[in-house]
N, C-alpha and C positions, 0 to 999 in steps of 0.2 A: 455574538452573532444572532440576528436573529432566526426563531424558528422556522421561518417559511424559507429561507436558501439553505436547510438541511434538505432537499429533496429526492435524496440519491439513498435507495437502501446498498448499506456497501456491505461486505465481509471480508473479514482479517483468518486468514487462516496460518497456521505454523506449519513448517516443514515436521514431517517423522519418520525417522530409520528405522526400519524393519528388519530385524537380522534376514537372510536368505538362505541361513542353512550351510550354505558354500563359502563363509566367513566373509562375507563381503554383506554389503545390505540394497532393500530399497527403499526408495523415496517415495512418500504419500504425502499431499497435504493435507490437513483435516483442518475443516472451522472450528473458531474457537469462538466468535464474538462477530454480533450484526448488531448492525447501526446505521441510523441516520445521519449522510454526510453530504457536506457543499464541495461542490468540483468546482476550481476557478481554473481552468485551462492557460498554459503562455503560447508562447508562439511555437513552431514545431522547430526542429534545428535537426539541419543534418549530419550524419557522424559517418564513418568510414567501418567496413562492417564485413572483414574479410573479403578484402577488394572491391568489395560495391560499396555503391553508396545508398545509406538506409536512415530512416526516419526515426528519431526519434521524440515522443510527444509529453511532455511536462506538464506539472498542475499543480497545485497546492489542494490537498482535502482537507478540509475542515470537519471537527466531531465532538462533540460536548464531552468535556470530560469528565473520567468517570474511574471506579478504580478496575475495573474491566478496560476500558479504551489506556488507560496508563501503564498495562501492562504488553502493550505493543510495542515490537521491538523492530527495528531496522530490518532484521534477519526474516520477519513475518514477512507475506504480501497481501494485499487486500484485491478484492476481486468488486469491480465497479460495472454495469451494465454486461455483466459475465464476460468481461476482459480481466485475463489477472496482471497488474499494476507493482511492481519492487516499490519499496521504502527507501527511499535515501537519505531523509529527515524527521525527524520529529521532535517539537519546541512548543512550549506555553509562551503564546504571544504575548498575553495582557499581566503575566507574571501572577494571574490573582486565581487561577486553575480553572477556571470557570470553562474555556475550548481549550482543541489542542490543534497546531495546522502541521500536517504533516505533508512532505515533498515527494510527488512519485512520479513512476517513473513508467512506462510502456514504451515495447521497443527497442527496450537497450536488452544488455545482456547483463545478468544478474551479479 
């Protein structure tokens, strides 16, 4: 891909459990890794959403890969234009490592 449609600084942050004391925990995400990424949006599709109906909006990011961007996992999310986006994918297209396109997701439920 080339460099100029990376135009998006994205970040991938990982979920962390914090004890709370009360044996149960909470939730924080923290950044792990910023990058230059390409958003190719698809069309919007609507889903059923505790009796309504709600948008959900799809994309392919694309991100040079890297051994930092390799260690992104489904379970992270990335945070695009300060929207944070779930992982539902991640694949080496050109099988030769050089990007990574990963599938996300806004809108749905985790």
């Amino acid at each position: 891909m080339p460099a100029g449609r990376l135009r998006k600084r994205v970040r991938f942050e990982r979920e962390m459990r914090n004890p709370d004391g009360a044996g149960g925990y909470l939730v924080a995400w923290r950044e792990f890794l910023v990058v230059w990424g390409g958003l190719q949006l698809e069309r919007g599709r609507e889903r059923l959403d505790a009796g309504r109906l709600a948008e959900a909006v799809g994309g392919v990011l694309s991100v040079r890969s890297s051994m930092a961007s390799r260690s992104v996992t489904p379970s992270d999310r990335v945070i695009i234009d300060d929207v944070p986006w779930n992982i539902r994918s991640i694949t080496n297209p050109d099988q030769r490592g050089v990007d990574l396109e990963m599938t996300v997701e806004r809108g749905a439920a985790t």
